[in-house]
Biopython code that builds the backbone (N, CA, C, O; Angstrom):
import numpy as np
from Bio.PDB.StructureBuilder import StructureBuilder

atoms = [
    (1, "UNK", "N", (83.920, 60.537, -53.613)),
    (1, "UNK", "CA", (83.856, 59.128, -53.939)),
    (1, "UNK", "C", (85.238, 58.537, -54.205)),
    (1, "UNK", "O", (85.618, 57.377, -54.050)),
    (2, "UNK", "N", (85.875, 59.566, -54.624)),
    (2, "UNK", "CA", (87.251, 59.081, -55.185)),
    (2, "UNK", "C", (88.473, 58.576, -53.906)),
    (2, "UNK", "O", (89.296, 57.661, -53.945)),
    (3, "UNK", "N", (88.215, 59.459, -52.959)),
    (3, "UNK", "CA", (88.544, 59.302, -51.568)),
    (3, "UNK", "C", (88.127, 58.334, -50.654)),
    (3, "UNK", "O", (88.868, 58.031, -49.719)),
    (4, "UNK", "N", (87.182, 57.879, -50.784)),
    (4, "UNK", "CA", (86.626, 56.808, -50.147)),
    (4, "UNK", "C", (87.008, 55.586, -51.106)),
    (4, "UNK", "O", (87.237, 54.602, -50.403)),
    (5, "UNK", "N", (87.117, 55.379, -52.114)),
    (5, "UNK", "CA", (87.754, 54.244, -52.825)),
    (5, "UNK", "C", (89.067, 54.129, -52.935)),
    (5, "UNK", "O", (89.521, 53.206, -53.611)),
    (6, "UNK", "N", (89.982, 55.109, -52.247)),
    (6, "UNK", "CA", (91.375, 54.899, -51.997)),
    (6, "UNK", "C", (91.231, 54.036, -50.726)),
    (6, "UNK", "O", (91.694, 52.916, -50.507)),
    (7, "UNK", "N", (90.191, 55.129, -49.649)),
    (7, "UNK", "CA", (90.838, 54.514, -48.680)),
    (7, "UNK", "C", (90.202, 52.821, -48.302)),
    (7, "UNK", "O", (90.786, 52.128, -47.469)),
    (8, "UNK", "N", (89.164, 52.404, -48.914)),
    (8, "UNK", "CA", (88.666, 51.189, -49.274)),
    (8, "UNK", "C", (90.370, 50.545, -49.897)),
    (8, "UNK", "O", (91.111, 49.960, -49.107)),
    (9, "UNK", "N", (90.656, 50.702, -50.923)),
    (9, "UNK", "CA", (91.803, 50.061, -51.466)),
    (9, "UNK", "C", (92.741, 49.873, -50.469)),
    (9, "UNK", "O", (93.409, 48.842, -50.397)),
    (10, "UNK", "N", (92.864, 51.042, -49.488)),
    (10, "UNK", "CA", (93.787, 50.957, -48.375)),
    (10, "UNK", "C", (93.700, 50.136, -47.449)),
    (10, "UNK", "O", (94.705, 49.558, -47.033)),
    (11, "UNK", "N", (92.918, 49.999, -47.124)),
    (11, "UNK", "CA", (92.412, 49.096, -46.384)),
    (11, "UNK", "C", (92.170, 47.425, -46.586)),
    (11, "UNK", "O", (92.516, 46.592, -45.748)),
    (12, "UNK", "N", (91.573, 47.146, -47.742)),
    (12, "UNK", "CA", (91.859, 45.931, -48.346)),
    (12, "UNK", "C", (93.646, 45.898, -48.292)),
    (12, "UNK", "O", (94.234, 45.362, -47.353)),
    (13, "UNK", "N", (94.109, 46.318, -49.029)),
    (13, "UNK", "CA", (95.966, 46.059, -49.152)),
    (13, "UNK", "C", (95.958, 45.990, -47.553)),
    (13, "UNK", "O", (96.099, 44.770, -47.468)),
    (14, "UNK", "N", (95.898, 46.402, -46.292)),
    (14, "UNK", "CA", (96.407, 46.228, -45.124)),
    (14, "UNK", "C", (95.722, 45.016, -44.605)),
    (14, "UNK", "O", (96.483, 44.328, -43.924)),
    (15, "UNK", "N", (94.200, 44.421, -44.748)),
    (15, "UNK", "CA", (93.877, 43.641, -44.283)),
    (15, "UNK", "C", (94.761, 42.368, -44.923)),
    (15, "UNK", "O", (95.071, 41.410, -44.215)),
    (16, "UNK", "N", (95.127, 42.457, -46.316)),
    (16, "UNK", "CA", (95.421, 41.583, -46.879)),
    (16, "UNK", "C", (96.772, 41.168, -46.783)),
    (16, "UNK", "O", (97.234, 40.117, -47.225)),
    (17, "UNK", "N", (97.640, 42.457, -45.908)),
    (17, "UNK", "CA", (98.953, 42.295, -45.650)),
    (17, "UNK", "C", (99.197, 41.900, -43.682)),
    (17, "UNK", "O", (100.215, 41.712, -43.016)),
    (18, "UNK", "N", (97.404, 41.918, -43.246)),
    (18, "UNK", "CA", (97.497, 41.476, -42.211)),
    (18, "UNK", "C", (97.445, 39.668, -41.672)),
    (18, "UNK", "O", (97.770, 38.937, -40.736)),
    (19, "UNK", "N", (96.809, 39.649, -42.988)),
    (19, "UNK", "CA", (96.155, 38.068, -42.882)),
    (19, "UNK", "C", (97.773, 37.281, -43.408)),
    (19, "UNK", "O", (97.711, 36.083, -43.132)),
    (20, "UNK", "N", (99.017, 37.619, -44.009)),
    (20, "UNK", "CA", (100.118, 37.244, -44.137)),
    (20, "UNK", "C", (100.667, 37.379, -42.986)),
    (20, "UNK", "O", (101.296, 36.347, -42.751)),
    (21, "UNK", "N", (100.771, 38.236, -42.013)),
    (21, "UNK", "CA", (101.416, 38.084, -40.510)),
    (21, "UNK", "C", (101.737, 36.870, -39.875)),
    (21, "UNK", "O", (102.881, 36.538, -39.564)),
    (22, "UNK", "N", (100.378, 35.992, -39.624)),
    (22, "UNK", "CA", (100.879, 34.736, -39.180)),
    (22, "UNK", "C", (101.544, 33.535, -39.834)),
    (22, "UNK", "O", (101.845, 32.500, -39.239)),
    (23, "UNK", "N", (101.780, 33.836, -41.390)),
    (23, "UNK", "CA", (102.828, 32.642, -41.934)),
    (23, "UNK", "C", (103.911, 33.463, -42.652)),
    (23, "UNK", "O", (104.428, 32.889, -43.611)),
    (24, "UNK", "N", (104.431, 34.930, -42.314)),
    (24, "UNK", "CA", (105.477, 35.137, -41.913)),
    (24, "UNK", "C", (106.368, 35.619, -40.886)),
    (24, "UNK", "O", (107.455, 36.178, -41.032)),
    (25, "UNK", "N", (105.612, 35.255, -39.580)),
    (25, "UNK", "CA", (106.327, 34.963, -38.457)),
    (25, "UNK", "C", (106.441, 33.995, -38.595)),
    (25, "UNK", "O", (107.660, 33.828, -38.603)),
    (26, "UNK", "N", (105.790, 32.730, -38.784)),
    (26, "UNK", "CA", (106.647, 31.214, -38.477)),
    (26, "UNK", "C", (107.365, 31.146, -39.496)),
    (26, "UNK", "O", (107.919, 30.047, -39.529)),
    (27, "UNK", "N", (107.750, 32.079, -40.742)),
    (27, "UNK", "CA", (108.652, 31.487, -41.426)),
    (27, "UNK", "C", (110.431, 32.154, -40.958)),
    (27, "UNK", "O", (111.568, 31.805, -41.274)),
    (28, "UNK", "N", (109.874, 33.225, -40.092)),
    (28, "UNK", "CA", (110.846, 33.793, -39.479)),
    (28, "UNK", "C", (111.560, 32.768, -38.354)),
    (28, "UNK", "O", (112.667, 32.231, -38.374)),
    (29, "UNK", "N", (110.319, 32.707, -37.223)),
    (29, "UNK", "CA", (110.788, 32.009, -36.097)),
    (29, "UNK", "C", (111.525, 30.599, -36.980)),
    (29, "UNK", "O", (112.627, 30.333, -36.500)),
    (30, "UNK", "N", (111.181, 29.808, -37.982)),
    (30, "UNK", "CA", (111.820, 28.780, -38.744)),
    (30, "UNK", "C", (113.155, 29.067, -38.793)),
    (30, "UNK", "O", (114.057, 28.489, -38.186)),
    (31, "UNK", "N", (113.264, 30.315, -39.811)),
    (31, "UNK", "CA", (114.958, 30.312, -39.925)),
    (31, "UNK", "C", (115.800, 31.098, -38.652)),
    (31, "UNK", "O", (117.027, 31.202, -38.659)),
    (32, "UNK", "N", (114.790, 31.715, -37.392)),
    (32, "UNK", "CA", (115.650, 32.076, -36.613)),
    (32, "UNK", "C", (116.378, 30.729, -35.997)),
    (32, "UNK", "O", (117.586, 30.572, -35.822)),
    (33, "UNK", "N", (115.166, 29.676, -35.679)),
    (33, "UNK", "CA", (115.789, 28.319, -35.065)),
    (33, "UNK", "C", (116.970, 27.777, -35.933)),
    (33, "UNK", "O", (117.823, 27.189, -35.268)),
    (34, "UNK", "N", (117.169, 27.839, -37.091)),
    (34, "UNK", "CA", (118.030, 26.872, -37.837)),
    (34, "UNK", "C", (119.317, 27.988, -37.359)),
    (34, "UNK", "O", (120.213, 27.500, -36.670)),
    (35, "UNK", "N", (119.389, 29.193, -37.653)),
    (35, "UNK", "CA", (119.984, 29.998, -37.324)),
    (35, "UNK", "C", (121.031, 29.585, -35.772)),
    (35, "UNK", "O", (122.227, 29.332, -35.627)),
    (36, "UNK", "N", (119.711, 29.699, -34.696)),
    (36, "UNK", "CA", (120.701, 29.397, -33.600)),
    (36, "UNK", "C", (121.055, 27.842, -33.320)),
    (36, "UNK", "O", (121.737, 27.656, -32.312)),
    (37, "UNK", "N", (120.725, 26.816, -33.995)),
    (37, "UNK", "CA", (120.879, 25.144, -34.009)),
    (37, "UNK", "C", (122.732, 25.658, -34.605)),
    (37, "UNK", "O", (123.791, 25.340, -34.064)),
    (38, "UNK", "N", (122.527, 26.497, -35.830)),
    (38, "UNK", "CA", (123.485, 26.259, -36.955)),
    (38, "UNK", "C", (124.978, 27.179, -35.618)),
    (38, "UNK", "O", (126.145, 26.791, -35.665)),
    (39, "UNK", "N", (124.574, 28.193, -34.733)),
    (39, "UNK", "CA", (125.474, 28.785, -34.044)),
    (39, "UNK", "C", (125.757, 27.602, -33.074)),
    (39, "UNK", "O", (126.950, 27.328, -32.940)),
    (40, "UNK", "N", (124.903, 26.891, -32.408)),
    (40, "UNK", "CA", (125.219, 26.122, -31.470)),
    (40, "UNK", "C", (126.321, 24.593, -32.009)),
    (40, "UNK", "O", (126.920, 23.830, -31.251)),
    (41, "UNK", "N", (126.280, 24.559, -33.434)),
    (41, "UNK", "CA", (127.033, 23.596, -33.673)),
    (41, "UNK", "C", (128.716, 24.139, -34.543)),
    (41, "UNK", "O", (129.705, 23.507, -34.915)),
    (42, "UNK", "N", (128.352, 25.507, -34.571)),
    (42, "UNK", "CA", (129.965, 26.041, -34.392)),
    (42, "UNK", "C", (130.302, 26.182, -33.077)),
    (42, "UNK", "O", (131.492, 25.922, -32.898)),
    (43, "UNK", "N", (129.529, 26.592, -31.781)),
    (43, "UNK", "CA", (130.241, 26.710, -30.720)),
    (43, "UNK", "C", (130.977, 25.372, -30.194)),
    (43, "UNK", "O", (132.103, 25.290, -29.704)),
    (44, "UNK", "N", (130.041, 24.351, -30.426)),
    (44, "UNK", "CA", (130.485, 23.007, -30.211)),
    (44, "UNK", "C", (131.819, 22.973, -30.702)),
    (44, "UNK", "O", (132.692, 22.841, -29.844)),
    (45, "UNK", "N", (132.223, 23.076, -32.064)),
    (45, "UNK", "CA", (133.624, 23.135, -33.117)),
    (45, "UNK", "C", (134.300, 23.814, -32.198)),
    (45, "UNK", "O", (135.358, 23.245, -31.927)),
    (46, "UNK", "N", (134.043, 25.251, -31.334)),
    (46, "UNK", "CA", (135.521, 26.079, -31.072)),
    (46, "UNK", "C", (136.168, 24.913, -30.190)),
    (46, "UNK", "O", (135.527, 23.990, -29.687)),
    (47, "UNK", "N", (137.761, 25.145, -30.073)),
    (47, "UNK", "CA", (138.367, 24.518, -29.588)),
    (47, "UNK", "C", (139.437, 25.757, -28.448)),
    (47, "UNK", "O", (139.626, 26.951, -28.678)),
    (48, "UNK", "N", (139.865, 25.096, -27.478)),
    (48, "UNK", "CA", (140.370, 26.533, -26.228)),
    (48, "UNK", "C", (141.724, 26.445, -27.236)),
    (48, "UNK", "O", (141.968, 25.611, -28.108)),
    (49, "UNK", "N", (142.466, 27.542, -26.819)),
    (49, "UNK", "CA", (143.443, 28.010, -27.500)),
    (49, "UNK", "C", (144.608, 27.904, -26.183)),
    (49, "UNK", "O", (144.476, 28.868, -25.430)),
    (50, "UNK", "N", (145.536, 27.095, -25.821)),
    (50, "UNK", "CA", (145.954, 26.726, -25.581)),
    (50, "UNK", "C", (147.135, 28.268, -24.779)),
    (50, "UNK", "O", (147.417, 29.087, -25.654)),
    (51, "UNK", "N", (147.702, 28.601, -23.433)),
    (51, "UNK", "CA", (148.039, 29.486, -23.335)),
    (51, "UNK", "C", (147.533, 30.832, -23.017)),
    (51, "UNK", "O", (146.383, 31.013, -23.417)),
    (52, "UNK", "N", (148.082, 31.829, -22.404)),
    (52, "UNK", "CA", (147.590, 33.093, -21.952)),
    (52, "UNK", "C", (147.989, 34.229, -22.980)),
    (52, "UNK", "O", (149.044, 34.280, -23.611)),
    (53, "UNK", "N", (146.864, 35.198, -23.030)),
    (53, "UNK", "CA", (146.855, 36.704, -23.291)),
    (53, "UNK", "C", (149.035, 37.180, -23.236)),
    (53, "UNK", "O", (149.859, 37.575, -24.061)),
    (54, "UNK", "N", (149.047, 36.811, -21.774)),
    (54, "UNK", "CA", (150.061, 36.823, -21.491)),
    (54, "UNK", "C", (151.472, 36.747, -21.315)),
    (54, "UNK", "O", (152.376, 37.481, -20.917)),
    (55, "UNK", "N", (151.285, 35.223, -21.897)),
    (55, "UNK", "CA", (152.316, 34.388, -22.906)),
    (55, "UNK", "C", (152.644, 34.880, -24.359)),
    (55, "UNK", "O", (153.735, 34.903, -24.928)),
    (56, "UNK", "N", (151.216, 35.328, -24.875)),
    (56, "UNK", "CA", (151.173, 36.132, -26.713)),
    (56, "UNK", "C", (152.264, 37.286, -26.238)),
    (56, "UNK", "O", (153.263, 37.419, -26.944)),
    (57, "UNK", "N", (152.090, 38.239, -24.908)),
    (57, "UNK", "CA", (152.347, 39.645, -25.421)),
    (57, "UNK", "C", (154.175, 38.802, -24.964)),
    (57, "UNK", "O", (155.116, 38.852, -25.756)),
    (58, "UNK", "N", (154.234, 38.345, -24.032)),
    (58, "UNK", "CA", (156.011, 38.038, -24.056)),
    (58, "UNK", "C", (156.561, 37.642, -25.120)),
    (58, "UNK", "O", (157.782, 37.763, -25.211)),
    (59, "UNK", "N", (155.754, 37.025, -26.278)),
    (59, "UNK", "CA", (156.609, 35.934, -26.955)),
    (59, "UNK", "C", (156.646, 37.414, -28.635)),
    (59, "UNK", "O", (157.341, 37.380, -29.651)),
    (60, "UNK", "N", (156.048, 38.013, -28.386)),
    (60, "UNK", "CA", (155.587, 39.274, -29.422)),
    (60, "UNK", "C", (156.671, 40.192, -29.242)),
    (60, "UNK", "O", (157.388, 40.744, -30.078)),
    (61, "UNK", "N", (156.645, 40.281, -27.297)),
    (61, "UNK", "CA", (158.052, 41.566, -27.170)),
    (61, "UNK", "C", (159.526, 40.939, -27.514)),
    (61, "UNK", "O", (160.482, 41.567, -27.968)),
    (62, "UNK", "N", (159.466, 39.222, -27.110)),
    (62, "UNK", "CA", (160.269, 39.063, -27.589)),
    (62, "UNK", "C", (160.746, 38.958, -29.371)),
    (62, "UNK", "O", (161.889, 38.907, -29.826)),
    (63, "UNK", "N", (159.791, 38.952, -29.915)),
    (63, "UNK", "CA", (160.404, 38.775, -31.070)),
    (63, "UNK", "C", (160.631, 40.334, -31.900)),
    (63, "UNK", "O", (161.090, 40.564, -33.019)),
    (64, "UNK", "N", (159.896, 41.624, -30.422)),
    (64, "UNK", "CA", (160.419, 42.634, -31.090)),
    (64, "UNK", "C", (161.876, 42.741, -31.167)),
    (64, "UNK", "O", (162.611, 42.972, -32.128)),
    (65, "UNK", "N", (162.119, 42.524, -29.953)),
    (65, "UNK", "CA", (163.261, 42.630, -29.277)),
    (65, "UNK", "C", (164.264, 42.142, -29.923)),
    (65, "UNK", "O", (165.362, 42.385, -29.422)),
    (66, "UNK", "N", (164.240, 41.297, -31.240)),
    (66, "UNK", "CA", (165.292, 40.379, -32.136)),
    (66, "UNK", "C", (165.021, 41.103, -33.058)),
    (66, "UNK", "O", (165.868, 41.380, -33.907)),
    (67, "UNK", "N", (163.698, 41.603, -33.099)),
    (67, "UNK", "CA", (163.698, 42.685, -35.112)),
    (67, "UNK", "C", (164.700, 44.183, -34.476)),
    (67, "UNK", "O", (164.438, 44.760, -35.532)),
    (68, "UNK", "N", (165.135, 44.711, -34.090)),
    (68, "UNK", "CA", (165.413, 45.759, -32.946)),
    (68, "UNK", "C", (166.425, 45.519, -33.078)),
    (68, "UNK", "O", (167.208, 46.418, -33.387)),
    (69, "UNK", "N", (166.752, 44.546, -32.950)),
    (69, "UNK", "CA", (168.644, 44.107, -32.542)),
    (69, "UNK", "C", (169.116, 43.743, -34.120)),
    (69, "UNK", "O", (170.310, 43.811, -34.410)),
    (70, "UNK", "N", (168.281, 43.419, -34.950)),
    (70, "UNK", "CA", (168.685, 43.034, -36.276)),
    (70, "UNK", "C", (168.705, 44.130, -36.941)),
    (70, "UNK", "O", (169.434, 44.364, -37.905)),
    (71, "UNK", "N", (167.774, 44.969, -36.378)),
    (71, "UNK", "CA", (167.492, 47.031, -37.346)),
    (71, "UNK", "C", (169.131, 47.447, -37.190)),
    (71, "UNK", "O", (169.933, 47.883, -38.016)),
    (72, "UNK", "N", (169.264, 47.095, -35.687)),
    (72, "UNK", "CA", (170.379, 47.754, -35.405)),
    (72, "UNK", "C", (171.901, 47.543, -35.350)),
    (72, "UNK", "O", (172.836, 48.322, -35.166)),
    (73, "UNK", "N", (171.800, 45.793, -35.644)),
    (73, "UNK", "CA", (173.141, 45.374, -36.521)),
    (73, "UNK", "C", (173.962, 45.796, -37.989)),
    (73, "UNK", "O", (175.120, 45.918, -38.388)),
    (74, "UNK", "N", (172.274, 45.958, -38.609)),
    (74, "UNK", "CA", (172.087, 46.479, -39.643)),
    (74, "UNK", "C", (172.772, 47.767, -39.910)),
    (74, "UNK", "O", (173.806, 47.911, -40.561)),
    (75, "UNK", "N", (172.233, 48.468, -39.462)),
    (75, "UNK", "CA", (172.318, 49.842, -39.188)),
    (75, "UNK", "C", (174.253, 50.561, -38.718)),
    (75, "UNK", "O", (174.894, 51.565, -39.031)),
    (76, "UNK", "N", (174.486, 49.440, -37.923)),
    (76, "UNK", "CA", (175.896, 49.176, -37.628)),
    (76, "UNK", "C", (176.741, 48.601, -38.552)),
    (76, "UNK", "O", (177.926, 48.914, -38.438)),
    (77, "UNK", "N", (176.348, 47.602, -39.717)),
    (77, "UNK", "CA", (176.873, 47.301, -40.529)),
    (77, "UNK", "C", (177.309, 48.612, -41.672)),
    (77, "UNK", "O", (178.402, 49.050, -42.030)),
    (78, "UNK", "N", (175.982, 48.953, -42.003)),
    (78, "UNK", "CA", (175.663, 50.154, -43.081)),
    (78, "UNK", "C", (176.733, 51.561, -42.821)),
    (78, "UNK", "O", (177.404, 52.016, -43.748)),
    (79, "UNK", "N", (176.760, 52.156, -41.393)),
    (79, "UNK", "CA", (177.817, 52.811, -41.087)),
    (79, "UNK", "C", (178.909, 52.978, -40.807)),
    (79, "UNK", "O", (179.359, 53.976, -40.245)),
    (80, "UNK", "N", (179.669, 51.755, -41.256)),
    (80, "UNK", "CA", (180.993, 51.598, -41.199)),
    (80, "UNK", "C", (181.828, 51.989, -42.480)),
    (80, "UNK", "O", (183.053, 51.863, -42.481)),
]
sb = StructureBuilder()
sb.init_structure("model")
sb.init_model(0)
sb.init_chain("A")
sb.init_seg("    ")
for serial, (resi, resn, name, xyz) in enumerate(atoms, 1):
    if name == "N":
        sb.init_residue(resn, " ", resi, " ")
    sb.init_atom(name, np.array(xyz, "f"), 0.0, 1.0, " ", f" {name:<3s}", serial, name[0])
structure = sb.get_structure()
């Protein structure tokens, strides 16, 4: 008897966690929409970034190219 009134209890708790299914999917699908409204009005915001991949890595080697020459003025100073 004791077994059969678990699984009675079990069963109530699942029916009762079944009959919640359909008002928490729409509360899902709700905040998935605000979700992608809320992405679609940052994509709107990005703005292009002006310049190439390309342009970054020259203007980067060049400014290694001045820390390099300054290590090594340095370095020329220090050993004299």
């Amino acid at each position: 008897m004791a077994e059969l009134k678990q699984v009675e209890d079990a069963l109530s708790q699942a029916q009762q966690e079944e009959s919640q299914l359909p008002e928490t999917i729409k509360l899902l699908e709700q905040e998935r929409n605000a979700h992608g409204r809320r992405a679609l009005q940052l994509k709107k915001k990005l703005k292009l970034i002006e310049g190439s991949a390309d342009e970054d890595i020259k203007e980067i080697e060049a400014a290694n190219q001045i820390h390099l020459r300054a290590i090594s003025a340095i370095q020329a100073l220090l050993s004299m």
